[in-house]
C-alpha positions in Angstrom: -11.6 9.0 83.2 -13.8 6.2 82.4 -13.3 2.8 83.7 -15.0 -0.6 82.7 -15.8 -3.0 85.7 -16.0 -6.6 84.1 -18.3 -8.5 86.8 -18.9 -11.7 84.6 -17.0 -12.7 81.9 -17.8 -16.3 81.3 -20.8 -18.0 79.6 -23.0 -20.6 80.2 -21.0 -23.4 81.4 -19.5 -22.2 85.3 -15.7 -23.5 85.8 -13.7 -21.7 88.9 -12.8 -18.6 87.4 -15.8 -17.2 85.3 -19.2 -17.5 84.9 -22.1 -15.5 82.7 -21.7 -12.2 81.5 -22.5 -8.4 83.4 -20.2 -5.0 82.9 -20.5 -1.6 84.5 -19.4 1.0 82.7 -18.5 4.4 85.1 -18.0 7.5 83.4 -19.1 10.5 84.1 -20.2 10.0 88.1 -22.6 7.7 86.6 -22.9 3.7 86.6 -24.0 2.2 83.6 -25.3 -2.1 84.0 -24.7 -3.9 80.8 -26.2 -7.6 81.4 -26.7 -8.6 84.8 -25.2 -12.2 84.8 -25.1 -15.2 87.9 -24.2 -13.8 91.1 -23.7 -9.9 89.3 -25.7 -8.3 92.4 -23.3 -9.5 95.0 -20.3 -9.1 92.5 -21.4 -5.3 92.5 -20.7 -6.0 96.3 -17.3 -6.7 96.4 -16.4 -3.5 94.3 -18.6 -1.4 97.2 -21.5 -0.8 94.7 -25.0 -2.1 95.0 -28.0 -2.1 92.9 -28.9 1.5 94.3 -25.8 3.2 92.5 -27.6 2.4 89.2 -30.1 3.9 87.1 -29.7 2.2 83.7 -30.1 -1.4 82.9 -29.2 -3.3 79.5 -29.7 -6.1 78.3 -28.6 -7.8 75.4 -31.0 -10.7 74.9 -32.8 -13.5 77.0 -30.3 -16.1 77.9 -29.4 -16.8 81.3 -25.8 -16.5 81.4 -27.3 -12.8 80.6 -30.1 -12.4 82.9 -30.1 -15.2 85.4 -29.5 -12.3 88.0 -31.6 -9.7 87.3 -34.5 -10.8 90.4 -32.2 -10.6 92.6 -30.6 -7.1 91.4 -34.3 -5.6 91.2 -35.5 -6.9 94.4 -32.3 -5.8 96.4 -32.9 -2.8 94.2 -36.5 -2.1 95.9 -36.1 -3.3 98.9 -33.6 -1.3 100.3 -35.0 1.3 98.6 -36.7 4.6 101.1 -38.7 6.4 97.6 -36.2 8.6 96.9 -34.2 7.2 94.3 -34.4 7.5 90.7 -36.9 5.2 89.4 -34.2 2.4 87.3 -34.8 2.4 83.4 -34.3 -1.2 81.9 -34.1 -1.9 78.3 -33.7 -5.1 76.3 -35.0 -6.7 73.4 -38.3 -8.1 72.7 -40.6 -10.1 75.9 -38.0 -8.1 77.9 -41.3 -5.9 79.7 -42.6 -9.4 79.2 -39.9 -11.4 81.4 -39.5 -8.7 84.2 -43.6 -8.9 84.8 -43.4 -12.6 85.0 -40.5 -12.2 87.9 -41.6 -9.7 90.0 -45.2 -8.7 88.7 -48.3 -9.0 90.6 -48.4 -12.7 89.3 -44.8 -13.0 88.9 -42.2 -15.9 90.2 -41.6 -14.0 93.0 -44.6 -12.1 93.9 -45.2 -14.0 97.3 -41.4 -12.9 98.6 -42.5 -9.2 97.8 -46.0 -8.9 98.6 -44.8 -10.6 102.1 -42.4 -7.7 102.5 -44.9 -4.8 101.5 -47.7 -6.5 104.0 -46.0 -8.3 107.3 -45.4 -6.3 110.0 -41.9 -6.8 110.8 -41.1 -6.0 106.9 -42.9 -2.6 107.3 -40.8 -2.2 110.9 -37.8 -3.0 108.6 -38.4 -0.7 106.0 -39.8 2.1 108.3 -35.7 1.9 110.1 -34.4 2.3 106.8 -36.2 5.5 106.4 -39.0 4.6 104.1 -43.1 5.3 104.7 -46.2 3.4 104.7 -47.8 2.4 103.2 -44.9 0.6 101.8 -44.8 0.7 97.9 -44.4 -2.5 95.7 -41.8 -2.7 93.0 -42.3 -0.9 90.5 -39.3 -0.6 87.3 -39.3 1.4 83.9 -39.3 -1.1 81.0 -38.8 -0.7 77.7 -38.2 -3.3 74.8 -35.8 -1.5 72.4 -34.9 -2.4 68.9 -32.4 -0.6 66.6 -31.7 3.4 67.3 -30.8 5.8 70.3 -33.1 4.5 73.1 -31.5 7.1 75.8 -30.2 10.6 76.1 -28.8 12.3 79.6 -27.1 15.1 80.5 -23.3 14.1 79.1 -24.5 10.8 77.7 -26.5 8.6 74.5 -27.2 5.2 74.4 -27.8 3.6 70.8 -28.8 0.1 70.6 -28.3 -2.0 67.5 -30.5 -5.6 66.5 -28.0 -8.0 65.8 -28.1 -11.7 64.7 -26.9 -14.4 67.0 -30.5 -17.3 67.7 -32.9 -15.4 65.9 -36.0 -15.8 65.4 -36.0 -18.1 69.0 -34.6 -14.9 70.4 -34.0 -11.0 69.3 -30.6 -9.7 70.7 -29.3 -6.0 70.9 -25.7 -4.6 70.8 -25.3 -1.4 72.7 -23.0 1.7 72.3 -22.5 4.5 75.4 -21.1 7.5 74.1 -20.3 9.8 76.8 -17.9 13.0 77.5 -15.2 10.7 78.5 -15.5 7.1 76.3 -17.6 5.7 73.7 -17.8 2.3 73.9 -19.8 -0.9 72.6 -20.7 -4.1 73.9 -21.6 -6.9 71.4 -23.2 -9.1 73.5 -23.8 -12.3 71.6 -23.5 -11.8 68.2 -22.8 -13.4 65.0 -19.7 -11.2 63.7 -21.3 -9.1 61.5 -21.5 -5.7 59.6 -24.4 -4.4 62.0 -22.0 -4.6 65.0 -19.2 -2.7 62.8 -21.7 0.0 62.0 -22.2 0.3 65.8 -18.7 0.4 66.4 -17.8 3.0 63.7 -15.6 5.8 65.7 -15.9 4.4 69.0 -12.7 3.7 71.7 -13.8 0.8 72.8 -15.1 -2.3 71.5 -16.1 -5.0 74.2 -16.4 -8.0 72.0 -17.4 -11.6 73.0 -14.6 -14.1 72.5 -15.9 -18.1 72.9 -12.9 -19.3 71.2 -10.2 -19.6 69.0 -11.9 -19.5 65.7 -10.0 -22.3 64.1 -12.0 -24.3 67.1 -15.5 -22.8 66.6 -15.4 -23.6 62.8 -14.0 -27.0 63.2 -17.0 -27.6 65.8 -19.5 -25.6 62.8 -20.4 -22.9 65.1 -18.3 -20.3 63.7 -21.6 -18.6 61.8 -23.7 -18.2 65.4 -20.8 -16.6 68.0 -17.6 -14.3 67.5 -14.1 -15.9 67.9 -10.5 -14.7 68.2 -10.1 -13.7 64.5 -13.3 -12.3 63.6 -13.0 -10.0 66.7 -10.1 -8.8 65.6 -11.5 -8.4 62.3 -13.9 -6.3 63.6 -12.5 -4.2 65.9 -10.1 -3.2 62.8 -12.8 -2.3 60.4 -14.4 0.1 63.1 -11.2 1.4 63.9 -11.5 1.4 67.3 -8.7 1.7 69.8 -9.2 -0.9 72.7 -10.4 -4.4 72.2 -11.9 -6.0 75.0 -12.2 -9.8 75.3 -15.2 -11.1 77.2 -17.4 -13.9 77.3 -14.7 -16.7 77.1 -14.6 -20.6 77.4 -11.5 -22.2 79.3 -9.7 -23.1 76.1 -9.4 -19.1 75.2 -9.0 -17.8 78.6 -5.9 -20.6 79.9 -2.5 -19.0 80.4 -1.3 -20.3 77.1 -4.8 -19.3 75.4 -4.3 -15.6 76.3 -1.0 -16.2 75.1 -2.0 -17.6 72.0 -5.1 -15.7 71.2 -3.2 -11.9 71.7 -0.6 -13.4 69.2 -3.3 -14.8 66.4 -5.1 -11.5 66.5 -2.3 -8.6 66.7 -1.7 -8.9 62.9 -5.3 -8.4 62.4 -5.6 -5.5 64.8 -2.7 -3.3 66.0 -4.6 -1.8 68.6 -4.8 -2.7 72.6 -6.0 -6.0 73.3 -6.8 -6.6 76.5 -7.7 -10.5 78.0 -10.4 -9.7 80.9 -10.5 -11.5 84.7 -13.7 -11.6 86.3 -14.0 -8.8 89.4 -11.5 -6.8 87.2 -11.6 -3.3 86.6 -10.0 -1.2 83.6 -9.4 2.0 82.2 -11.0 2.9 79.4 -9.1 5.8 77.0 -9.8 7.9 74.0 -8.2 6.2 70.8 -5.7 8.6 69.2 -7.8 10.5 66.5 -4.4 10.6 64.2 -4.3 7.1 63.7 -6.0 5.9 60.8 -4.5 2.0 60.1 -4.8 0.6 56.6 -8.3 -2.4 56.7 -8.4 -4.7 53.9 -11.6 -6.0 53.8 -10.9 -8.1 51.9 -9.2 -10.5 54.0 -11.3 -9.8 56.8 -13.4 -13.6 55.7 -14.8 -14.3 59.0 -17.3 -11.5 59.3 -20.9 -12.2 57.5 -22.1 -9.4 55.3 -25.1 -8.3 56.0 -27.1 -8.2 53.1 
């Protein structure tokens, strides 16, 4: 059983319900990060998990809504640490080695919280209780900028990551797909709705797809070509075939009671699989799609996905 934990499922703009955007995938016995959000370090908190239980960062590109969290996940991450864990793997798109050495690197942002902690003597005292040794070590993470391909490969799992469009060239962003023994499953991050994110998508369960709006809003506004709406979810979601559509990333007009309302009824035509409308600190179960169905796509009317050329 595989299960998707959807810690942030906002954007940039906070309102009282959701803010920024981190999942964790758990499949396997394993806990995969996809984003790590505002506040997604003490959200892992109130589902009992903390930065410890992970192994695998990834990041989808540079925006905050994306990464304003990841200092605090990292330094929670090594501090608490004794030396015996499994040295955490993150990967992201280009400047993301970049990024992390300008947080926590010997001249990074915040450089003088750590180096306090490696060299004051209470620090030591506190680390020594938690059953680490001196001389205590500073923080040290496996970085890796990753571009299109399979960037991972464990016992029971693969990670392929995809270069999609959504600010380029200001910023490089990456869709990801997990395939494990229980679920396959892809995150879009921010994306223009596009064939590259179908291609990813192609025989997967699960696609978790960002959702800003309705799309008859997004085009009226002429931002329709940067960000993926209701429709060209669906869209597709249908053209990948998967079985579970997963909205994330929503503003308040898409994610009000008559919005979910609204946006499930807009998009069912388009896809007949599961759509589910995510809540913040939710969790959900993630299942194989039924390898007998095979539902009839015309492209043709799928017009709000940009061919890529």
């Amino acid at each position: 059983m595989a299960n998707l934990i959807v810690l942030g499922s906002g954007g940039p703009i906070p309102n009282a319900d959701r803010f920024g955007t981190s999942h964790v995938v758990q499949s396997g016995g394993r806990n995969f990060l996809f984003d790590c959000g505002p506040a997604a370090t003490y959200k892992l908190a109130k589902h009992g998990l903390s930065s410890l239980d992970f192994d695998y960062v990834f990041i989808s590109h540079h925006h905050f809504d994306h990464v304003a969290d990841l200092p605090a996940f990292l330094l929670t991450r090594w501090d608490h640490s004794i030396g015996d864990e499994t040295p955490l793997k993150v990967f992201g798109p280009e400047n993301t080695e970049l990024m992390i050495d300008r947080l926590i690197g010997e001249e990074g942002a915040f450089a003088f919280d750590w180096k306090a902690r490696v060299n004051h003597p209470l620090s030591q005292q506190m680390h020594q209780l938690r059953g680490g040794d001196l001389p205590r070590p500073k923080p040290e993470f496996d970085v890796s900028d990753v571009s299109t391909g399979v960037i991972l490969e464990g016992e029971g799992f693969r990670v392929t990551s995809q270069r999609i469009e959504h600010v380029e060239p200001q910023l490089q962003a990456n869709a990801y797909r997990l395939d494990t023994d229980d679920i396959s499953i892809v995150f879009t991050g921010d994306a223009r709705p596009c064939d590259h994110v179908i291609d990813l998508a192609k025989g997967a369960d699960v696609l978790v797809s960002m959702c800003g709006n309705f799309q008859s809003e997004l085009e009226s506004k002429g931002v329709g070509s940067g960000q993926i709406g209701s429709l060209s979810a669906a869209e597709m979601a249908a053209e990948a075939g998967v079985g579970q559509l997963v909205m994330v990333h929503m503003g308040p007009d898409i994610s009000s009671e008559a919005g979910r309302v609204r946006a499930v009824a807009e998009m069912s035509p388009i896809f007949q699989g599961e759509i589910i409308v995510t809540d913040e600190l939710n969790s959900y179960d993630l299942h194989r799609k039924d390898a007998s169905a095979s539902p009839r796509v015309d492209i043709e009317k799928h017009t709000h996905i940009f061919r890529d050329m």
